[in-house]
C-alpha positions as CSV (number, residue, x, y, z in Angstrom):
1,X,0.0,0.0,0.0
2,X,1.6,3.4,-1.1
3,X,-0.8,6.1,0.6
4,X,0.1,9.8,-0.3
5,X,0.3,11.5,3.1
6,X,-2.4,13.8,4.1
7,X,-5.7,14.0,2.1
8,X,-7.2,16.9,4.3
9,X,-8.1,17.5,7.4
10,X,-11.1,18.3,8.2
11,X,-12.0,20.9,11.7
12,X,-14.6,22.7,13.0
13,X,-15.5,26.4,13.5
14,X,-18.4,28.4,14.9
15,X,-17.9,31.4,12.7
16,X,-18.2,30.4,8.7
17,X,-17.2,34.3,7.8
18,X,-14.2,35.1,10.2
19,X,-13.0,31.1,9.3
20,X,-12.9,32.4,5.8
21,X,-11.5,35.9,6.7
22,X,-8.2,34.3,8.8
23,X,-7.4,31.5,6.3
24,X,-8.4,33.1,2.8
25,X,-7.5,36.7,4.1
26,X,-4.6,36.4,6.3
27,X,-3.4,32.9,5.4
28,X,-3.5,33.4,1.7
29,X,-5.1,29.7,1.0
30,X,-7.7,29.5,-1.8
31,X,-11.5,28.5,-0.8
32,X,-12.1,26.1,-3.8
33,X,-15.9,24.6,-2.5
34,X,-18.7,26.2,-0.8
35,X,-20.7,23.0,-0.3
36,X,-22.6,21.3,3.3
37,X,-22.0,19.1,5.6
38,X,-23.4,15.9,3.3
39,X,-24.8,14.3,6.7
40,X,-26.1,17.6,8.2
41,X,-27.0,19.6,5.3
42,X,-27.9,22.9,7.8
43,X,-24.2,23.4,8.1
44,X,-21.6,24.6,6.1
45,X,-18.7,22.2,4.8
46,X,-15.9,25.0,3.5
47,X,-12.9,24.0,1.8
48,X,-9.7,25.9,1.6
49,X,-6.6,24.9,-0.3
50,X,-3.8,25.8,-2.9
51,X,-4.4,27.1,-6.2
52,X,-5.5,23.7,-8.0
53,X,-7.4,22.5,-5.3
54,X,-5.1,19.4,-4.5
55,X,-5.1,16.9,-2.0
56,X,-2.5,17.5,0.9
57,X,-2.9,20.7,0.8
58,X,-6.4,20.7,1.2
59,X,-8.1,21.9,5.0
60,X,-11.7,22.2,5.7
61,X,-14.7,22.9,8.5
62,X,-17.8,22.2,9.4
63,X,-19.6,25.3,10.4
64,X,-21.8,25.1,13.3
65,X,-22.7,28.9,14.0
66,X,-22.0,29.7,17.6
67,X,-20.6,26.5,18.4
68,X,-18.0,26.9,22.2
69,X,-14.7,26.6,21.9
70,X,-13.8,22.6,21.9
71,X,-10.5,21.3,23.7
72,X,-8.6,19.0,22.1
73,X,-7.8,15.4,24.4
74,X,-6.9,12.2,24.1
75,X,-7.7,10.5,21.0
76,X,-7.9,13.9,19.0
77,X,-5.4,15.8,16.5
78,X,-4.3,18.9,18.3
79,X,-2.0,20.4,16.0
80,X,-1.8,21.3,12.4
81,X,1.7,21.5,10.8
82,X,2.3,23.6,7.2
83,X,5.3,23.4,5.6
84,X,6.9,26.6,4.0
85,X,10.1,27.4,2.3
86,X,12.6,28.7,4.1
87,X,13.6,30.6,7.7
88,X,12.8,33.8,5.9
89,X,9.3,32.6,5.2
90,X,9.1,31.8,9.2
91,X,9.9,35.5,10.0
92,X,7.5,36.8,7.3
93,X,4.7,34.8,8.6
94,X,6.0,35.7,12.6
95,X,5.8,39.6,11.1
96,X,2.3,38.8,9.2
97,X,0.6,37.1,12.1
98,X,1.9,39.4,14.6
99,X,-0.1,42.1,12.8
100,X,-3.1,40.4,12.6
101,X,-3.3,40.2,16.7
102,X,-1.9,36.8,16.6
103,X,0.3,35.9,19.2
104,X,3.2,33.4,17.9
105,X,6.4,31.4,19.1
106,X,9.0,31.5,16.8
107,X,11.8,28.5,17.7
108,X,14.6,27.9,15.2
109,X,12.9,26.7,12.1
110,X,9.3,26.2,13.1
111,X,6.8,29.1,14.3
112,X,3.6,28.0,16.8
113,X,0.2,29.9,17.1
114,X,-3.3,29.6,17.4
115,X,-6.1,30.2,14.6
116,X,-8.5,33.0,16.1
117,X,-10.4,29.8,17.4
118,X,-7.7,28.3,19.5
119,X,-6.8,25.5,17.0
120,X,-2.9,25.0,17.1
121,X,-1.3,25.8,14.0
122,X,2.9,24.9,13.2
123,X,4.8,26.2,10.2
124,X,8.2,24.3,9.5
125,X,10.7,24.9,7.0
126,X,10.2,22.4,4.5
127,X,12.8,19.3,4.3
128,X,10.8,16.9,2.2
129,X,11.4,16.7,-1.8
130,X,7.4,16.9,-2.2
131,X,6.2,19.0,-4.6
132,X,5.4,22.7,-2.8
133,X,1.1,23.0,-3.2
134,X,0.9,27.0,-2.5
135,X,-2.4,29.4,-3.5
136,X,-1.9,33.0,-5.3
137,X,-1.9,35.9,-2.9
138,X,-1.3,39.3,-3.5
139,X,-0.3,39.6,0.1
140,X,1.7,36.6,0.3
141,X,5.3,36.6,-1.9
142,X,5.3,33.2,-3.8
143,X,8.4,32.1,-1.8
144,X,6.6,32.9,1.3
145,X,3.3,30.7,1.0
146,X,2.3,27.9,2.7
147,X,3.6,24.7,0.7
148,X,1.1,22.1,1.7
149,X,0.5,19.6,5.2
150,X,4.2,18.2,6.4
151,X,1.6,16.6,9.7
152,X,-0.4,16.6,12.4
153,X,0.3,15.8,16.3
154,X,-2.9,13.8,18.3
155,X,-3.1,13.2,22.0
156,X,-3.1,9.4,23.2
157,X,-2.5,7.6,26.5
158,X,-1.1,4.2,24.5
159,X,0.2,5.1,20.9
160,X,2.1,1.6,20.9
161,X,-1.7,-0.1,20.7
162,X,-2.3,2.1,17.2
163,X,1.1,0.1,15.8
164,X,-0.3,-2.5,14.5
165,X,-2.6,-0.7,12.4
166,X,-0.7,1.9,11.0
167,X,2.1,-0.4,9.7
168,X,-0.5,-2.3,8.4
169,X,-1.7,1.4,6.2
170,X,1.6,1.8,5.1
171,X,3.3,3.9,7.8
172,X,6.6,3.6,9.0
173,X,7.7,4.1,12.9
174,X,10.1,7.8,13.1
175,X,12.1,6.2,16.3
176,X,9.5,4.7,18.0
177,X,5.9,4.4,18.0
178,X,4.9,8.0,19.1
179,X,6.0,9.1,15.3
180,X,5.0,7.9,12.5
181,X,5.9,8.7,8.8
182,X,3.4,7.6,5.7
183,X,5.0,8.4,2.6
184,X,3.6,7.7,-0.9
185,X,5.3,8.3,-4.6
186,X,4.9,11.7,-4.6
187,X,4.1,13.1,-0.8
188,X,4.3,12.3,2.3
189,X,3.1,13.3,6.0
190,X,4.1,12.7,9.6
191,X,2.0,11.6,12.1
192,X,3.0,12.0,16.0
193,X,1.3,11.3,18.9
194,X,2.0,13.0,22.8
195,X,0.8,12.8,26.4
196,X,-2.8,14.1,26.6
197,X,-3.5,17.0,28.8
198,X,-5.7,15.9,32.6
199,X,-8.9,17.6,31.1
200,X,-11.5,15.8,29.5
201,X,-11.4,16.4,25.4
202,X,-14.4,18.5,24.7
203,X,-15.2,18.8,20.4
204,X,-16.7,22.3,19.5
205,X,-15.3,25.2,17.9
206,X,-11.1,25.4,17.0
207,X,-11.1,21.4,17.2
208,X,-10.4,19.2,14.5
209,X,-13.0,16.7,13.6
210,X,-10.9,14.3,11.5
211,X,-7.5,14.0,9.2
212,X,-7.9,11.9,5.8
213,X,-4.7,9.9,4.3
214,X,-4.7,10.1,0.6
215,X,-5.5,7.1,-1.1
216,X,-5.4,6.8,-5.6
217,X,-9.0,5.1,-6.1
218,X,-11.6,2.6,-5.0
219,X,-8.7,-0.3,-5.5
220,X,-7.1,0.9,-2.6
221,X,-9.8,1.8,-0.6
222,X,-10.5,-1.8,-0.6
223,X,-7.5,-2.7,0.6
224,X,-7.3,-0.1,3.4
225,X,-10.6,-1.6,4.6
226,X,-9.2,-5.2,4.7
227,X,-5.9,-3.9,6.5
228,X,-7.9,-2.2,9.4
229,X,-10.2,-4.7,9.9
230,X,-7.3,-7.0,9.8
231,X,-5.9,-4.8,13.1
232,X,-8.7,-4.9,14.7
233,X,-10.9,-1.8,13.7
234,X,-14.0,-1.4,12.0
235,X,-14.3,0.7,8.5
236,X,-17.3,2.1,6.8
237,X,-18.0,1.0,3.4
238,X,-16.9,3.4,0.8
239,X,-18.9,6.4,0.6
240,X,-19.3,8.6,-2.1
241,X,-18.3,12.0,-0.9
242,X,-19.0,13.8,-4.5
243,X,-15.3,15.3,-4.7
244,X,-14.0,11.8,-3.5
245,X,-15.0,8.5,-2.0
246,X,-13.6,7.2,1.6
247,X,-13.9,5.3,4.7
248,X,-13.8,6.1,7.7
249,X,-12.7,4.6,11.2
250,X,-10.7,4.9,14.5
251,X,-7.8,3.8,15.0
252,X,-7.0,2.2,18.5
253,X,-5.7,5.7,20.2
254,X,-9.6,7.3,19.5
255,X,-8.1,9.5,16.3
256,X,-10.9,9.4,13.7
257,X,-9.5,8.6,10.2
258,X,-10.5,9.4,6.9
259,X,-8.8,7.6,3.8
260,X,-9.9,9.5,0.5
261,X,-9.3,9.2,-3.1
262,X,-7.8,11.6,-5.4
263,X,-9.5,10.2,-8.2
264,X,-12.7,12.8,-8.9
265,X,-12.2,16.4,-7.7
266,X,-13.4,19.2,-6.9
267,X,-13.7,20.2,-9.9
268,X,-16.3,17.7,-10.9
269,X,-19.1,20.6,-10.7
270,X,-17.4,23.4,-11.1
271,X,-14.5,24.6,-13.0
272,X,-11.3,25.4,-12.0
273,X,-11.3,29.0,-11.9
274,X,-14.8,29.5,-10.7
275,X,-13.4,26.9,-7.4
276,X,-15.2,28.4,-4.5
277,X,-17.1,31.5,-5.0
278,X,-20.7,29.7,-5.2
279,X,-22.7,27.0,-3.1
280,X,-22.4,23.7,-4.6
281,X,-24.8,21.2,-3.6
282,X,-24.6,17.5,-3.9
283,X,-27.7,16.1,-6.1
284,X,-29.7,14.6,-3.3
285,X,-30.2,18.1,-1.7
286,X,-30.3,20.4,-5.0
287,X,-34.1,20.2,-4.5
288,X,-33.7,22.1,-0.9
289,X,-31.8,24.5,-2.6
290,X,-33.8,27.5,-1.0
291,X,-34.3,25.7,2.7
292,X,-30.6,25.1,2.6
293,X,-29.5,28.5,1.2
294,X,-31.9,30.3,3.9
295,X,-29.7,28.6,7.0
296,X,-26.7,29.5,5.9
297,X,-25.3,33.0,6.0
298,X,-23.9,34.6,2.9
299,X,-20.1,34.7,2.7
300,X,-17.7,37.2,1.1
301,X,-14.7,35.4,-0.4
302,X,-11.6,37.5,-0.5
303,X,-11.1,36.7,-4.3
304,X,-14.5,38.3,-4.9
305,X,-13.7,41.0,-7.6
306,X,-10.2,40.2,-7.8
């Protein structure tokens, strides 16, 4: 099995407009689908990625207006780590953030801070030989953009029970069995695991909700769902997610993963350049068009009038 890193990662936030203000605005990604929540069409599902909308670069939220702030715990991802080019990069983004009211930690060549939300957020200079997966700002100098996921970090108690299983998805111990490295062909990501905090883990707003490996089609699917049943979990079928098909499961320290194909799209409703400027429903709820478009607030997108 040759999984390609990081599909997306999927969080949650209680505010669809600032969510889209901090990460289109100030992070300089590209929202490439206004869609819902395919289970719980009342919410928004927003996407924001680099310029061609590809997977591992790809990180969206469910929007549940209002929603507390969540604390991450253990068996949850607690921290999101971008790559970027260099050290320079790191002080432009320290500078950047810094005058959007962010506070930051800048410590040799990584730099730590908090979405407006609370969800942890890493930068690290990039040391992989991936492909760099960067959006078009005209805020952000190309050679300062973010590059695509290099990871995430999750709280568990007992990483060494989730071994068996993520060898058997492809991923390769870093040292021990609190890090992890899945690399495919083409990309690759880094999965790490640390002591959970005493407090209970609470989901809500500035949490994130799930993280999706990268998988080529249906083929492998298949054989993802055989491997984790095989160590002891319990996959969906594969769904059809319009822009993709997965599975989902947990793996034995609680985190809730995806595995998604890169097969379809997002651009299998809308084309490239029009990525994210409209709401796109899937066909079983194009009839509630008007219900659905009442519940959900309007959003401005950055790009509009660019």
């Amino acid at each position: 099995m040759a999984l390609e890193g990081i599909h997306h990662i999927t969080a949650v936030t209680g505010d669809a407009q600032a969510n889209v203000d901090f990460y289109s605005g100030v992070m300089g990604l590209r929202m490439v689908k206004q869609t819902v929540n395919f289970d719980d069409p009342s919410a928004y599902h927003l996407y924001f990625a680099d310029e061609a909308a590809s997977p591992g670069a790809a990180l969206t939220f469910f929007e549940y207006p209002g929603a507390p702030p969540g604390l991450p715990g253990n068996g949850m991802v607690h921290t999101i780590i971008w790559r970027v080019a260099s050290t320079e990069a790191l002080d432009f983004w320290k500078a950047r953030l810094r005058e959007a009211e962010m506070s930051v930690l800048h410590e040799g060549d990584r730099l730590s801070f908090c979405d407006p939300e609370g969800l942890a957020c890493k930068l690290v200079v990039d040391d992989s030989d991936d492909a760099p997966l960067s959006a078009s700002s005209p805020e952000i100098p190309a050679e300062f953009a973010l590059r695509g996921f290099a990871g995430v970090r999750a709280y568990a108690q007992q990483p060494q029970a989730s071994a068996e299983l993520l060898k058997a998805l492809g991923f390769a111990a870093d040292g021990d069995e609190s890090s992890w490295l899945l690399g495919g062909d083409e990309r690759s990501a880094t999965l790490s695991y640390d002591e959970p905090p005493p407090d209970a883990a609470r989901p809500g707003a500035g949490t994130v909700h799930h993280v999706a490996w990268s998988a080529a089609d249906d083929g492998e699917l298949g054989s993802c769902i055989a491997a984790a049943s095989g160590a002891g979990s319990d996959p969906t079928a594969i769904i059809d997610r319009q822009y993709f098909h997965s599975i989902y499961f947990r793996e034995p320290s609680g985190v809730l993963f995806e595995v998604a194909t890169r097969d379809i799209g997002f651009t299998t409703d809308e084309p490239l350049e029009q990525l994210g400027f409209t709401l796109q429903l899937p066909q079983q709820y194009e009839q509630q068009r008007d219900q659905i478009e009442q519940k959900l607030t309007p959003l401005v997108n950055p790009r509009d009038g660019a």
